[in-house]
C-alpha positions, 0 to 999 in steps of 0.5 A: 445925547450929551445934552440929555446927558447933561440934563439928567445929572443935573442937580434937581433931576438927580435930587428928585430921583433920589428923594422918589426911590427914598420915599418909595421906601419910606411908604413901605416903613409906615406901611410896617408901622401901620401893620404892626402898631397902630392897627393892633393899638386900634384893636386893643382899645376896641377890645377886638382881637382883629382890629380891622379883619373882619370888615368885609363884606361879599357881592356874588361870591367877591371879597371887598376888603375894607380893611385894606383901605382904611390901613391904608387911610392911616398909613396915608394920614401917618405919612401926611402928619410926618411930612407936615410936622418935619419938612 
């Protein structure tokens, strides 16, 4: 058990938590971001009061929300540019 013990405090285990939990809360921040600039950015440049809202489409009475994903693609690509640009 000390073994264990010593392994997990050792710097990069440690280090790699902490960098998991801060970026678990960095994801959610430009999920924000995301939500409540870019996508209303996106709508004001379309002229469309829902940038993204109304793209979906039913099969047998089942929403697939597209507009889910691609708020996603742009928080991802959000998160890539700020990882590339920055680290």
């Amino acid at each position: 058990m000390k073994g264990f013990r010593a392994f997990l405090l050792r710097g990069n285990v440690v280090d790699l938590a902490v960098a998991v939990v801060i970026g678990t809360a960095f994801v959610q921040v430009v999920l924000g971001f995301t939500q409540a600039f870019i996508t209303p950015l996106i709508a004001v440049i379309f002229g469309k009061h829902d940038a993204f809202g109304g793209l979906s489409f039913n099969v047998n009475g089942v929403p697939f929300n597209v507009y889910l994903f691609l708020n996603a693609v742009i928080a991802f690509l959000v998160i890539a540019a700020i990882v590339y640009f920055f680290v």
